[in-house]
C-alpha positions as CSV (number, residue, x, y, z in Angstrom):
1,X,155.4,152.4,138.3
2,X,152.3,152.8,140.1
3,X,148.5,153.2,138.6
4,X,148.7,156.9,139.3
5,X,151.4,157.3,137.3
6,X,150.7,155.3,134.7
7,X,147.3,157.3,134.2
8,X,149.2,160.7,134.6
9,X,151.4,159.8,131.7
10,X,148.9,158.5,129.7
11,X,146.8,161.9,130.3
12,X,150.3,164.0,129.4
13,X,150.3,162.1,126.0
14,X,146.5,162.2,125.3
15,X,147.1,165.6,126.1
16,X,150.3,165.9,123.4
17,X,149.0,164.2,121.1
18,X,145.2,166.4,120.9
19,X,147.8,169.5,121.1
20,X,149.8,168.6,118.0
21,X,146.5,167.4,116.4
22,X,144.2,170.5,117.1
23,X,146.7,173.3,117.7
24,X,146.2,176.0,120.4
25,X,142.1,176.3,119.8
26,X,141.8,179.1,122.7
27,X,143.5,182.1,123.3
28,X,145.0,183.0,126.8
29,X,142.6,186.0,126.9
30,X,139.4,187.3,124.7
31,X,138.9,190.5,123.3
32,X,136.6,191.9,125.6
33,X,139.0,191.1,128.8
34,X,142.2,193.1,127.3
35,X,142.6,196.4,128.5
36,X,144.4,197.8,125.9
37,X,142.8,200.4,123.6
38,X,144.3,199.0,120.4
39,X,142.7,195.6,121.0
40,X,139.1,197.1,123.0
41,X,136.4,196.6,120.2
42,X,134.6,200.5,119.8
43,X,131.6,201.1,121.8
44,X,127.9,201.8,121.5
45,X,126.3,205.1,123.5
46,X,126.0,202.5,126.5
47,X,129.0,201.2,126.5
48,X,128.7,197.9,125.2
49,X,130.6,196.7,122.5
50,X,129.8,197.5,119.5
51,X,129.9,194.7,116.7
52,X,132.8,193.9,114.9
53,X,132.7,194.0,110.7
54,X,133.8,190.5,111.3
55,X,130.1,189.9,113.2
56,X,128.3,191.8,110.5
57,X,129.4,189.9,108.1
58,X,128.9,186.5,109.8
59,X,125.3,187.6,110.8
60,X,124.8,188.4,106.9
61,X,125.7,184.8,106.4
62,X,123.2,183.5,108.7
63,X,120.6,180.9,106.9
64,X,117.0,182.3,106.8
65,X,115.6,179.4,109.2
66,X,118.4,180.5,111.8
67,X,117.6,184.3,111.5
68,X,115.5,186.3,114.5
C-alpha cells in the first residue's frame, strides 16, 4: 500500500468518524438559495428578506454589551 493510500484512508475514516460524531452540521442548501415559495422567507418593500420570528427572538436574546 502506498503513502497516498494510506493517507486517503486515514482521511475517509477521520472523515467517518467526525460524521458519526458531529452529524450532518450543514444543509445541502440555505434558505435564501431555494426557490420554492413555501421555503422563501417573506420580504421587505425592497425585497430583501424580511427577518424570521426565529431572528427576532434570537436578537431579543442578545446580551446588552453585544447589542448595536
Amino acid at each position: 500500500m502506498s503513502a497516498d493510500d494510506e493517507a486517503r484512508r486515514a482521511e475517509q475514516e477521520r472523515r467517518r468518524r467526525a460524521a458519526l460524531l458531529l452529524g450532518d452540521l450543514l444543509p445541502d442548501t440555505t434558505r435564501d438559495e431555494r426557490d420554492d415559495d413555501t421555503s422563501s422567507p417573506p420580504r421587505t418593500k425592497g425585497g430583501t428578506p424580511a427577518p424570521s420570528r426565529r431572528d427576532d427572538e434570537l436578537m431579543r436574546d442578545v446580551p446588552p454589551h453585544h447589542g448595536g
